[in-house]
C-alpha positions as CSV (number, residue, x, y, z in Angstrom):
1,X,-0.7,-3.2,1.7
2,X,-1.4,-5.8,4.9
3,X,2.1,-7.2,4.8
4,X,3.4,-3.3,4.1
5,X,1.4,-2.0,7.5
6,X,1.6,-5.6,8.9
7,X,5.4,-6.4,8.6
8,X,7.1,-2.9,8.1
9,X,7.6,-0.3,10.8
10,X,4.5,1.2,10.2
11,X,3.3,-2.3,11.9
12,X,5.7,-3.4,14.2
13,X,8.3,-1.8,16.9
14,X,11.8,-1.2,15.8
15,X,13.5,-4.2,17.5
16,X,10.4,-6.6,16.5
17,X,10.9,-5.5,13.0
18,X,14.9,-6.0,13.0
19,X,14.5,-9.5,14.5
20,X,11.6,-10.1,11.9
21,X,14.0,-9.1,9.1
22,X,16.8,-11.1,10.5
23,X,14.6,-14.2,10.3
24,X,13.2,-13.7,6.8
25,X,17.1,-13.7,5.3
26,X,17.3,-15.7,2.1
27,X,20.6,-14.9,0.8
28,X,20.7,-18.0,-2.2
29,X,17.3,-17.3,-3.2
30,X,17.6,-13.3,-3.5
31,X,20.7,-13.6,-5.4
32,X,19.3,-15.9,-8.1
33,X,16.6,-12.8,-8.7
34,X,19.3,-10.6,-8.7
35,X,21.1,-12.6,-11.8
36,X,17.8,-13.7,-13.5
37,X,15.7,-10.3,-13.1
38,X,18.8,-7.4,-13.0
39,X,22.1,-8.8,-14.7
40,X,21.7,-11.5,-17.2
41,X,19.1,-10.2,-19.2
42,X,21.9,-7.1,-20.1
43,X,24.7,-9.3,-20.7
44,X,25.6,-12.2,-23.3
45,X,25.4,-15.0,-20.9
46,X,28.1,-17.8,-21.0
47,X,26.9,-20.7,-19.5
48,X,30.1,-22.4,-17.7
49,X,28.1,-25.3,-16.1
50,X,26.6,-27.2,-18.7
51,X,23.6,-26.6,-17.2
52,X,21.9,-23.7,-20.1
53,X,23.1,-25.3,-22.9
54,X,21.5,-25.6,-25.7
55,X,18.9,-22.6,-24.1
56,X,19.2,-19.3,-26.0
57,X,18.8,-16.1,-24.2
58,X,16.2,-15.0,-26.8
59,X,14.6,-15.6,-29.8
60,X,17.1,-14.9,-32.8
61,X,14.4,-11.9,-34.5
62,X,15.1,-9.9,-31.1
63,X,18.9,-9.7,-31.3
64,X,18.4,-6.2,-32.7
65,X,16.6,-4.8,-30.7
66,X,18.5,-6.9,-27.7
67,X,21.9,-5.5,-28.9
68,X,19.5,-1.8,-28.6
69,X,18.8,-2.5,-25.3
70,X,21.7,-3.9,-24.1
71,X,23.6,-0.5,-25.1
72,X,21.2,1.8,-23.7
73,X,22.4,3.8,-20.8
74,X,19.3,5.4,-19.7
75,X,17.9,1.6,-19.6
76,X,21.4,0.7,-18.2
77,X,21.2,3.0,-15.3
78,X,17.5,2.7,-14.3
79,X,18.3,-0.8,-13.9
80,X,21.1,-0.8,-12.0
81,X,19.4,2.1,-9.4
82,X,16.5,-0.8,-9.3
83,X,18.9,-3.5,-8.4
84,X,20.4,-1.7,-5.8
85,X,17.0,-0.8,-4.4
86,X,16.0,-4.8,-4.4
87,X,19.4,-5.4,-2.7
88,X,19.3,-2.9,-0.3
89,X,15.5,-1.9,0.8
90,X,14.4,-3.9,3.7
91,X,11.1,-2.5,3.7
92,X,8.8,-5.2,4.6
93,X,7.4,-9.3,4.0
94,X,7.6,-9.5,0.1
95,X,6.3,-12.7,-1.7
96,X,9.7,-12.1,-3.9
97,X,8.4,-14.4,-7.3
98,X,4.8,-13.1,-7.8
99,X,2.7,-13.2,-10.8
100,X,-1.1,-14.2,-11.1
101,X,0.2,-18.2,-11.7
102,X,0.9,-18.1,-8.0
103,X,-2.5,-16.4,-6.7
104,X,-5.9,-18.5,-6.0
105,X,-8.4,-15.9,-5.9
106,X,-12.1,-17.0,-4.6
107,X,-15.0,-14.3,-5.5
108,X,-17.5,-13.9,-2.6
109,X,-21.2,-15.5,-2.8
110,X,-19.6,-18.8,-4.6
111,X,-22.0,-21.5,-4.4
112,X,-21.2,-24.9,-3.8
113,X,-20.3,-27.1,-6.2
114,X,-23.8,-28.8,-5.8
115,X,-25.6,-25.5,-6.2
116,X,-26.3,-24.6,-3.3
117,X,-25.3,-22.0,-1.3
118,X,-21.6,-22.2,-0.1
119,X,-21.3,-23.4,3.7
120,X,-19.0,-21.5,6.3
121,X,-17.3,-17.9,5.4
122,X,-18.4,-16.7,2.0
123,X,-16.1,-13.5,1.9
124,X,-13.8,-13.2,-1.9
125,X,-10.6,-13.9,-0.8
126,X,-7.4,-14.0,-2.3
127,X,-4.1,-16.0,-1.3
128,X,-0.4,-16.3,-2.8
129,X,1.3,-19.4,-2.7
130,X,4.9,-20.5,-3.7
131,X,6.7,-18.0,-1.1
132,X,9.8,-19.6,-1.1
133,X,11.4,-16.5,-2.3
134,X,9.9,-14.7,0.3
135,X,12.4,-12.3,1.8
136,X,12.3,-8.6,3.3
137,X,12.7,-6.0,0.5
138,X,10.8,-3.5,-1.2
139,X,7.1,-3.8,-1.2
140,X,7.0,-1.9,-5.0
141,X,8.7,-5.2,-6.1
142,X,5.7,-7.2,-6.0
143,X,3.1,-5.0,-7.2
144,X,5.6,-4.4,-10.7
145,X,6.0,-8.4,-10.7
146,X,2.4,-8.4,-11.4
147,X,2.2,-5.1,-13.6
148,X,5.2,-7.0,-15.8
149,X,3.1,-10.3,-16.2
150,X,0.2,-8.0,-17.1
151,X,2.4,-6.4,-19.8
152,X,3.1,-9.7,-21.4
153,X,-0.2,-10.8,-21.3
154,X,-1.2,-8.0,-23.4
155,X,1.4,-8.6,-25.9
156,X,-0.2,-11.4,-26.2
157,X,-3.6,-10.3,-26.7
158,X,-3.1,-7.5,-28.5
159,X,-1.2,-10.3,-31.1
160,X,-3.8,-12.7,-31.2
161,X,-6.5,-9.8,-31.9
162,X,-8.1,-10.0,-28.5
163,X,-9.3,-6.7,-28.4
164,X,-11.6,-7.2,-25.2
165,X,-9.3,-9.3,-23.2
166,X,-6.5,-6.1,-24.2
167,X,-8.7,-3.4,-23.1
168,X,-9.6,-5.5,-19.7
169,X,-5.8,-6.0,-19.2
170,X,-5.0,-2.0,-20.0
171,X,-6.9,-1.5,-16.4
172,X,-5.3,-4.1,-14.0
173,X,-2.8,-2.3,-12.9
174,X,-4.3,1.2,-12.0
175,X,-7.1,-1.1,-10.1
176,X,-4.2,-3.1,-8.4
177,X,-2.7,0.1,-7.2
178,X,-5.7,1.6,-6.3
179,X,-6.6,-1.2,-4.3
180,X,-3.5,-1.4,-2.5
181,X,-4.0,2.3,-1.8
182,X,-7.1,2.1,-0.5
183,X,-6.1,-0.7,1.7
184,X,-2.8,1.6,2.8
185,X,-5.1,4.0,3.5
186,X,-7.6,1.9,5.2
187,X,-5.0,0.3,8.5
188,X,-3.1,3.6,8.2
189,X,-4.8,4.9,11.7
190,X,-3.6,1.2,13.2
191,X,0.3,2.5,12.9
192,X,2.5,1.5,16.3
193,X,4.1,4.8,15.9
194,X,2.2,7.7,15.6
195,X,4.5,10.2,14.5
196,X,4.8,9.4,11.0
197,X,2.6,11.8,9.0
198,X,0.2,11.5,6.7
199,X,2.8,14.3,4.5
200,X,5.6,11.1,4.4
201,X,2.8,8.8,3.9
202,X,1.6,10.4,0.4
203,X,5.2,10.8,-0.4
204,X,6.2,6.6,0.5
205,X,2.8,6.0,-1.5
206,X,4.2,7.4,-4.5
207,X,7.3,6.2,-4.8
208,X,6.4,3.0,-4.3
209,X,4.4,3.8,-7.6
210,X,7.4,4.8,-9.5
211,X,9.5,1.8,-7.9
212,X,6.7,-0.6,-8.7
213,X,6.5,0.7,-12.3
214,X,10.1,0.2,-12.6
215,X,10.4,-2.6,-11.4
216,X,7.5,-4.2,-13.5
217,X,9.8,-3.2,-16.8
218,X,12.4,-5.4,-15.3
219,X,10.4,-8.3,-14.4
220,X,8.7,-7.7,-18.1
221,X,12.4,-7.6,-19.6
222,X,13.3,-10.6,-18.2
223,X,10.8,-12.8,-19.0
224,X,11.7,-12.3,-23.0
225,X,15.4,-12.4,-22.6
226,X,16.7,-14.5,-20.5
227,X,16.6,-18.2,-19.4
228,X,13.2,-18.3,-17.7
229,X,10.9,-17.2,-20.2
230,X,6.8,-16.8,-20.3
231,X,4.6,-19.3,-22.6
232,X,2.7,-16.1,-23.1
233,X,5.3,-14.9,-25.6
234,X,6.9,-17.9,-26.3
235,X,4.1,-20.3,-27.6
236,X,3.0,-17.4,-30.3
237,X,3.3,-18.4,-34.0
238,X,6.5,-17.3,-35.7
239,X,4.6,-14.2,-37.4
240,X,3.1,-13.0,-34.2
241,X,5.8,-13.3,-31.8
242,X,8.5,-10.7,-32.4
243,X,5.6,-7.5,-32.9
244,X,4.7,-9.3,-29.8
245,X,8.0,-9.6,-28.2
246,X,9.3,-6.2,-29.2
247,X,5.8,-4.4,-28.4
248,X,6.3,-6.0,-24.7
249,X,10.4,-4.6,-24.7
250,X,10.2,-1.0,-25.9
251,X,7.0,-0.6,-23.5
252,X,9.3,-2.2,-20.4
253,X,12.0,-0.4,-21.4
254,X,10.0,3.0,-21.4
255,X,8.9,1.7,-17.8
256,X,12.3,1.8,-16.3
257,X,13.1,4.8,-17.7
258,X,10.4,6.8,-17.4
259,X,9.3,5.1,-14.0
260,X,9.6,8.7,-12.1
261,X,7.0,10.9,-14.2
262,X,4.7,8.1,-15.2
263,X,1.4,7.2,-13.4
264,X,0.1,3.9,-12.9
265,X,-3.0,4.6,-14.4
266,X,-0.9,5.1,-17.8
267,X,1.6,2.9,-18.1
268,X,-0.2,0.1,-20.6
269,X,-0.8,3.0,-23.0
270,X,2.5,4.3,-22.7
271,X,3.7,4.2,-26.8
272,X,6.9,2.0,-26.7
């Protein structure tokens, strides 16, 4: 929500944000994300470099239910209106490869590792690292990069028998949202121009929910077919990992497709 009111035009001027956008360009890096998150998990990818092989795509039990996927249109076309959002949306600073391995998160009152009480600023705080993708595009992007790792987290649990750690992960994402709303909310007097209403403002808020949801499928898709896959998934035992794996796929899948009706705050039930 910061870097939305912070980097966007509800933050800065029009020519301070086109010279801020200019700056941020990162053609090479964008266009990987493109392939890894938006084309090759649809496609039978042939390596021509050398550099893939011996790497499946996916795990052989999935090539069902990636043959399904791979053929369905509804999927097919929510994908490809979410690629041309990524590639076209210059909305404001995104981190552009988020997921909780790349956010150090500090709760407030820590004490010091001797006991006592910690010196200096003692606020929680939370910081994301690894920006190298960082580009200008749309802030929904991030938020579903983090949905999507939820998502596979859960397969996991929900495999393993986790019921606790499960139900904890059914609520991150309706808490992530509501926290980024409340922030949105919160710096939404500070705006440089005035005349954008509070009307557009609800209506940008949620469609950055459906985008974020959508996007979140993606980021969940690729991650279980493709050639940068999660341990999550991955490191299961052969019996546990394609309920897993499938659980994960139809419930990402129903993401993209569904992204404009569903809510936030449903989206881990959703039945796959």
């Amino acid at each position: 929500a910061r870097l939305l009111m912070g980097t966007g035009v509800l933050g800065l001027t029009g020519p301070a944000f086109a010279e801020a956008d200019a700056d941020s360009a990162n053609p090479a890096l964008c266009r990987i994300t493109e392939d890894l998150v938006f084309t090759e998990p649809y496609t039978e990818y042939v390596d021509t470099t050398g550099r893939r092989a011996g790497i499946p795509q996916y795990f052989p039990e999935l090539s069902g239910l990636v043959a399904e996927l791979r053929a369905d249109r509804d999927l097919l076309d929510g994908v490809s209106a979410l690629k041309y959002t990524f590639m076209t949306r210059h909305e404001a600073l995104i981190h552009g490869d988020l997921h909780t391995g790349s956010v150090m998160v500090r709760l407030g009152g820590q004490a010091a590792p001797d006991g006592g009480p910690a010196p200096g600023d003692r606020r929680a705080r939370a910081k994301a690292f690894d920006g190298e993708f960082c580009f200008y595009g749309p802030i929904a992007f991030d938020l579903g990069a983090l949905f999507g790792n939820w998502l596979l987290a859960l397969g996991r649990a929900r495999a393993l028998g986790r019921d606790e750690q499960a139900a904890w992960l059914e609520t991150l994402p309706s808490s992530a949202f509501e926290a980024f709303t409340a922030e949105f909310w919160r710096l939404w007097p500070n705006r440089v121009d005035q005349s954008f209403t509070e009307g557009f403002a609800r209506g940008r808020l949620r469609r950055i929910e459906a985008e974020a949801i959508g996007f979140g499928g993606t980021k969940a898709i690729r991650r279980l077919i493709g050639f940068a896959r999660t341990t999550d998934i991955d490191t299961l035992g052969p019996d546990e990992r394609g309920p897993a794996a499938e659980f994960v796929l139809r419930t990402a899948a129903r993401w993209v497709v569904g992204r404009d009706s569903l809510r936030v705050g449903e989206i881990m039930a959703v039945e796959p």
